[in-house]
N, CA, C and O of each residue as an XYZ file, in Angstrom:
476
protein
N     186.668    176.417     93.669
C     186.628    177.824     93.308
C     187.328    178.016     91.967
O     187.971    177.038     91.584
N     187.324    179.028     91.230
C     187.732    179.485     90.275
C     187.885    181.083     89.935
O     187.031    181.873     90.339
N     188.892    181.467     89.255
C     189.533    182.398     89.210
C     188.641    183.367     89.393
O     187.709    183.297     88.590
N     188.557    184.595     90.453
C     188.039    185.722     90.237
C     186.465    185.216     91.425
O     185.604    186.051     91.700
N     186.414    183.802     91.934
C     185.345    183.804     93.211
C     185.060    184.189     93.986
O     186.110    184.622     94.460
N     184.474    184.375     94.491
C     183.981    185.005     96.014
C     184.168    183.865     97.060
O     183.593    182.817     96.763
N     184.773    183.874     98.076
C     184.686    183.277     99.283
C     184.746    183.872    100.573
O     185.232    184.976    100.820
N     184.275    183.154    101.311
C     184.841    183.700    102.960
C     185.300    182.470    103.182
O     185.113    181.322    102.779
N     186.488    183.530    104.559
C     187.254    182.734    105.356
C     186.492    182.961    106.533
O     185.568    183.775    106.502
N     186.881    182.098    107.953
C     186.984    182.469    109.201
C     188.339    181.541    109.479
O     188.832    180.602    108.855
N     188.677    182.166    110.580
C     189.773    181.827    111.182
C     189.274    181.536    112.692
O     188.466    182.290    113.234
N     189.810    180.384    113.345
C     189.409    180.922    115.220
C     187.513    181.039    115.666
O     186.475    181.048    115.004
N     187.686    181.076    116.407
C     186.314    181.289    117.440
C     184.956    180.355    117.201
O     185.261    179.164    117.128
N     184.115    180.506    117.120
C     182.357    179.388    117.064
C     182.467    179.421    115.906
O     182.678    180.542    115.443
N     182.402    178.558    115.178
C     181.915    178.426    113.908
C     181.204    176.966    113.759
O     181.432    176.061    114.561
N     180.281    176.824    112.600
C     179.375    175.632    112.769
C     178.718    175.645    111.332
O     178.666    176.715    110.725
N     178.264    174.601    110.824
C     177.814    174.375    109.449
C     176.371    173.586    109.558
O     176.331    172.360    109.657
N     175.398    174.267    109.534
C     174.137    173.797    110.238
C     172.810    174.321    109.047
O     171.880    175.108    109.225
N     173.136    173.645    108.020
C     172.439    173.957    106.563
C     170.724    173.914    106.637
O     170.493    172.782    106.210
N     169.827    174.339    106.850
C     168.203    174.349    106.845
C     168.060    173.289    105.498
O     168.998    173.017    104.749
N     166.763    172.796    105.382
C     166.045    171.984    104.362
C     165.606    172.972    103.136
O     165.232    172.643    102.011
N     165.774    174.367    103.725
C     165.224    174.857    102.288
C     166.241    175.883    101.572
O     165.916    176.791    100.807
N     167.471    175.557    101.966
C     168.440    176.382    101.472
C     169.637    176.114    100.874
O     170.478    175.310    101.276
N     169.712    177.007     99.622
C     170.838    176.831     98.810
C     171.987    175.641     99.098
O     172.731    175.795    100.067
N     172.092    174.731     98.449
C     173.408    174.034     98.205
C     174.884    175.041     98.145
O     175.037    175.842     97.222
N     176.013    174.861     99.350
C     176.830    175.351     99.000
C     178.111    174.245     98.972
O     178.034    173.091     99.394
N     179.269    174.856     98.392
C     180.315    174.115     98.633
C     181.232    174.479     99.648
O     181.720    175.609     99.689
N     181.585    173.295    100.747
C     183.098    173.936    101.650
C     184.072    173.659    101.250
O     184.239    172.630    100.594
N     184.994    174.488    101.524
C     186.779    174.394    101.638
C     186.713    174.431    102.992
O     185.863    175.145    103.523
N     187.705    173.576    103.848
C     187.537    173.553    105.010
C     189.421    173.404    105.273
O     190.246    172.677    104.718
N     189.507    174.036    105.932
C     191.337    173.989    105.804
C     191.732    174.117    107.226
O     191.449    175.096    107.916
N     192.524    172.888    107.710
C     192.536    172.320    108.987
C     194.549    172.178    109.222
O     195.237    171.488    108.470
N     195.081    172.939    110.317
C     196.645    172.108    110.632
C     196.793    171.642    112.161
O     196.620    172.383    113.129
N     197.105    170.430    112.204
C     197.278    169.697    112.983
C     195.964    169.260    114.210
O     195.218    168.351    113.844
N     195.679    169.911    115.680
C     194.898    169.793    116.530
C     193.528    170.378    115.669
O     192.444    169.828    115.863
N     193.605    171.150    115.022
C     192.730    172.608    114.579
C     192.180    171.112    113.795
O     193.306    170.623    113.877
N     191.487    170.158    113.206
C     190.900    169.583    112.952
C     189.710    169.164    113.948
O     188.773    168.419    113.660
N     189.841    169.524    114.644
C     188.298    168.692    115.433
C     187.309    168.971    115.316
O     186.352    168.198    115.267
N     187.272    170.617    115.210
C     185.860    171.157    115.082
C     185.409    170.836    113.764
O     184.196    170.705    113.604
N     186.630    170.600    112.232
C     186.080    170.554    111.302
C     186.020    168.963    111.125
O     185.319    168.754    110.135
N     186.345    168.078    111.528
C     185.999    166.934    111.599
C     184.803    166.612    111.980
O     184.258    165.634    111.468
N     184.085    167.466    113.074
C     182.246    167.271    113.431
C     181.477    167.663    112.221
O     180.361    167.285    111.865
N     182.753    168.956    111.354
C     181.138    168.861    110.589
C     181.366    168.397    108.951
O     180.656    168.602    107.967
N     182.294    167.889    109.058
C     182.757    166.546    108.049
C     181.497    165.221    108.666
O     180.766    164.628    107.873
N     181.477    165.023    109.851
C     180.750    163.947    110.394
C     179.354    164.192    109.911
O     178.512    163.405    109.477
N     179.323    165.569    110.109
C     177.494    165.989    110.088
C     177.118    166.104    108.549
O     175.958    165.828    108.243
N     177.893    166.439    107.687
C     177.846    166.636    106.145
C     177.414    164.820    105.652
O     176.809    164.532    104.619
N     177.903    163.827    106.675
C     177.816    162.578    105.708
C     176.828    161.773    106.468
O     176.363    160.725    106.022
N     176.398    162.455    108.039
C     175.521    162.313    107.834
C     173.990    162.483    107.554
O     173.046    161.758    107.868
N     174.049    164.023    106.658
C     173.195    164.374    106.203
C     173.251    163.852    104.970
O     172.173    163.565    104.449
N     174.269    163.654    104.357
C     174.372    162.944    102.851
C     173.715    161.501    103.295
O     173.147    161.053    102.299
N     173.603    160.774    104.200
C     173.151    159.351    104.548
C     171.904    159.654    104.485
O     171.185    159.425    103.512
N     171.584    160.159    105.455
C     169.668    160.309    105.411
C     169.611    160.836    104.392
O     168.867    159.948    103.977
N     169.726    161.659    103.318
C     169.471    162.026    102.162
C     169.000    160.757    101.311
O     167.912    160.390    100.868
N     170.338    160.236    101.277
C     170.017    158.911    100.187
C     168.761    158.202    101.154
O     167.713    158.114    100.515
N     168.696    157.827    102.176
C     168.240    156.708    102.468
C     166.378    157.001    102.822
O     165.432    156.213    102.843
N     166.452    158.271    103.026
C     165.236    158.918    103.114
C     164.589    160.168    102.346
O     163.543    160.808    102.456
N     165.634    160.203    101.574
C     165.153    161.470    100.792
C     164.647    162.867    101.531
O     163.495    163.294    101.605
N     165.947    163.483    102.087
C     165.325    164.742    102.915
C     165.333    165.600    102.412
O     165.936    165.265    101.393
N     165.105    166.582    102.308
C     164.521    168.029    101.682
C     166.374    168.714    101.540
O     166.759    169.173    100.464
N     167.154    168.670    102.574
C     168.998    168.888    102.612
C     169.180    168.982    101.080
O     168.834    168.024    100.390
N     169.770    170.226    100.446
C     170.569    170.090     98.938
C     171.646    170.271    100.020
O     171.515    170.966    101.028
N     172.828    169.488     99.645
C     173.887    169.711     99.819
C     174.779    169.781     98.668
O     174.310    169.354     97.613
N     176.170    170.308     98.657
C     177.082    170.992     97.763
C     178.038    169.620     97.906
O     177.520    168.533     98.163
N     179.469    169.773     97.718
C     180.430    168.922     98.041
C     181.425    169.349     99.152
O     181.319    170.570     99.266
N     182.355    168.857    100.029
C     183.003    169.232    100.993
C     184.693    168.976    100.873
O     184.967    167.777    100.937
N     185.401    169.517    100.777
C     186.649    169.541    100.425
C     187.600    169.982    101.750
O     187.566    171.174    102.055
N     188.357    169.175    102.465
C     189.038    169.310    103.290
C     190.349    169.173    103.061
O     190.695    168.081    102.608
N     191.457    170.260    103.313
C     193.152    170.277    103.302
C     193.097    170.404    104.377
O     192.350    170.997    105.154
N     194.401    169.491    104.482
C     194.643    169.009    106.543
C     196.066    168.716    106.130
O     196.417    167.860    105.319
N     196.821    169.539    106.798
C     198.083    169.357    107.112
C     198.839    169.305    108.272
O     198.613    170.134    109.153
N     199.653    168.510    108.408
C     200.401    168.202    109.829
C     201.992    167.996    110.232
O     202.404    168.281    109.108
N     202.810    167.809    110.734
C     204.039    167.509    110.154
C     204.671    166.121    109.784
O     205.758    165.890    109.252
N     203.559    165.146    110.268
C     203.621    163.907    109.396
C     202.392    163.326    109.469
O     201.421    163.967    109.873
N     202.303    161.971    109.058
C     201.127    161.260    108.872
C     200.734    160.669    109.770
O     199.620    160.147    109.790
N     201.587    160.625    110.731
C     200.908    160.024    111.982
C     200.703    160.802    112.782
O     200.407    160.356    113.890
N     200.753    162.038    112.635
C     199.982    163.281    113.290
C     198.423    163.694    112.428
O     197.676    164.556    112.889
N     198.194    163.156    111.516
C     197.163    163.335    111.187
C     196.167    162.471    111.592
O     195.813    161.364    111.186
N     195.557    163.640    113.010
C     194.159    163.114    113.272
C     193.115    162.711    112.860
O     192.496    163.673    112.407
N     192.258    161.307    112.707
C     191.112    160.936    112.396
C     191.117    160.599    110.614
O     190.210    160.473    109.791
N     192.584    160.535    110.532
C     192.669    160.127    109.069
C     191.991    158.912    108.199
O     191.470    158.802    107.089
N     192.321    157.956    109.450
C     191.701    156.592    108.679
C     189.662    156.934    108.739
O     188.913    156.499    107.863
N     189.244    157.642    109.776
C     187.632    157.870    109.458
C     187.663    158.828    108.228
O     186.728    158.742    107.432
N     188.644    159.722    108.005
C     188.419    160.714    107.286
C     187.902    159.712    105.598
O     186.791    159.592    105.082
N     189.299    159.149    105.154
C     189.444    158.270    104.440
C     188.210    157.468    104.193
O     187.724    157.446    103.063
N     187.614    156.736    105.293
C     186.325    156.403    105.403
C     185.208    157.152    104.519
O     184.593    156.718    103.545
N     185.130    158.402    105.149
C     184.328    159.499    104.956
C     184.312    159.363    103.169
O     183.348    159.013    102.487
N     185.462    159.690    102.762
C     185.671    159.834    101.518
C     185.403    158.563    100.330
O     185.396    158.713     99.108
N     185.169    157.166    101.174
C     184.966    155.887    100.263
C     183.338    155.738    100.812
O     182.748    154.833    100.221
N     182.820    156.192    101.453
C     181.510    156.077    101.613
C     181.060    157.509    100.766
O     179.837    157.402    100.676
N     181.359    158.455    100.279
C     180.498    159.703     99.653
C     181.753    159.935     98.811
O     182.731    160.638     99.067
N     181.465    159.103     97.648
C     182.959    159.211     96.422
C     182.036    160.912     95.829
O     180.815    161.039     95.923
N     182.971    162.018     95.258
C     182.879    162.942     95.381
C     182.153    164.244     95.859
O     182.131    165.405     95.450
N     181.732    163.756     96.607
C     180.748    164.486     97.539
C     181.817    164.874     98.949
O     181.959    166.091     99.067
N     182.387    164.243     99.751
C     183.525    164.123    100.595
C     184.892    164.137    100.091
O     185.304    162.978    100.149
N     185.800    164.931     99.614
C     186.835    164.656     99.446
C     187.815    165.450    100.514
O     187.397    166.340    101.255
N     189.927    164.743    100.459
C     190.517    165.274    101.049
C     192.200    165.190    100.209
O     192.641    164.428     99.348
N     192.834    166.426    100.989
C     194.160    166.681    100.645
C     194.830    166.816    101.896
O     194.636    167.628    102.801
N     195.739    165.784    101.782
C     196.458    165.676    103.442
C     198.159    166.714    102.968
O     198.620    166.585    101.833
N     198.538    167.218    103.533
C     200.023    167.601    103.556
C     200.492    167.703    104.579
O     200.081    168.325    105.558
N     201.966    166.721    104.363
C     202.277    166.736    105.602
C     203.869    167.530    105.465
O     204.367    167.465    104.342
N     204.617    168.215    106.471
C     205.725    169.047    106.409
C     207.336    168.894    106.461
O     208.297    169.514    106.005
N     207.085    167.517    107.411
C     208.579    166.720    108.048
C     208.327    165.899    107.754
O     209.114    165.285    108.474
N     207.519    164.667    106.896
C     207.170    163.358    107.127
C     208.917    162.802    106.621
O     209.531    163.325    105.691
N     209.388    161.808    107.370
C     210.486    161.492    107.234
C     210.548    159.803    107.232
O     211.579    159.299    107.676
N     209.501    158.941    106.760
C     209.357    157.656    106.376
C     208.268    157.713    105.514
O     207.361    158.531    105.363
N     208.631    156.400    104.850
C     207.459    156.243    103.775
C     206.028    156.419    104.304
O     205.636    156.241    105.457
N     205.446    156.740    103.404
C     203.416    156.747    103.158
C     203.269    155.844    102.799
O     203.751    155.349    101.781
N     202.328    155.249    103.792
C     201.443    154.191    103.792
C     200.456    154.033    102.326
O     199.546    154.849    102.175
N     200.597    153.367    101.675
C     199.640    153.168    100.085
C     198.078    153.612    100.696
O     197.473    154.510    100.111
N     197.743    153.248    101.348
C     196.296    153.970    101.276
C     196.121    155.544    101.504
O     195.058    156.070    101.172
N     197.317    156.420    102.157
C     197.218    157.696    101.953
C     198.257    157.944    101.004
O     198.788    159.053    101.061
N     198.618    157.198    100.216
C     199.740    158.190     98.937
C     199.247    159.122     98.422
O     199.591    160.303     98.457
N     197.813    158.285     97.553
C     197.354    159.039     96.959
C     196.396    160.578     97.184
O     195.883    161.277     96.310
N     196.396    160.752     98.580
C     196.039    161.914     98.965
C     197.031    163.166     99.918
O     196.818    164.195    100.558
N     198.099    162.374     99.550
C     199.073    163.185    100.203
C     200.357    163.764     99.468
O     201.067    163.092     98.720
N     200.584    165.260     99.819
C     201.670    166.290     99.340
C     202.361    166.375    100.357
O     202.107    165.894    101.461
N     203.632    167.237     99.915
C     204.542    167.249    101.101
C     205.901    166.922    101.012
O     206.292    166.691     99.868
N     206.640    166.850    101.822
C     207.982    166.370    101.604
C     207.737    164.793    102.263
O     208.664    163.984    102.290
């Protein structure tokens, strides 16, 4: 986003990201703390693998890019990190993430340094 954008939020209740073949490319912000990742982790799952059949079959899907902040109070509370991570080395900017964590009180592991804020 950039200064002066339009977005929506939701907070809570059904929500789902279920894009048609003939419609607009958008971009998500998807902003997840702690448990509250699961639902957006399915459609982190479903974004790559619509980005897969894309490449591999060429489907009609424009997709945008997907940007996930996930914060927790440390790193080993962050659920589904190492697929997330995954996610993000299989669809280099198309999938990206920002982990923050709140209490982390031992070192970060080198493969999440570089995506992690926080104390």
């Amino acid at each position: 986003c950039t200064l002066d954008s339009e977005v929506a939020l939701r907070v809570g209740g059904d929500f789902f990201f279920d894009p048609q073949p003939g419609d607009s490319p958008v971009n998500l912000v998807l902003i997840a703390g702690g448990v509250g990742i699961n639902p957006l982790f399915s459609i982190l799952l479903h974004i790559a693998d619509l980005h897969g059949y894309q490449e591999s079959k060429g489907n009609r899907h424009k997709l945008g890019t997907a940007k996930l902040y996930y914060s927790a109070k440390s790193t080993s509370d962050l659920l589904f990190k190492k697929n997330i991570l995954g996610l993000m080395k299989a669809f280099p900017g198309k999938i990206t993430c920002c982990f923050h964590v709140t209490q982390q009180r031992s070192q970060i592991c080198k493969e999440l340094q570089p995506h992690v804020t926080g104390k």
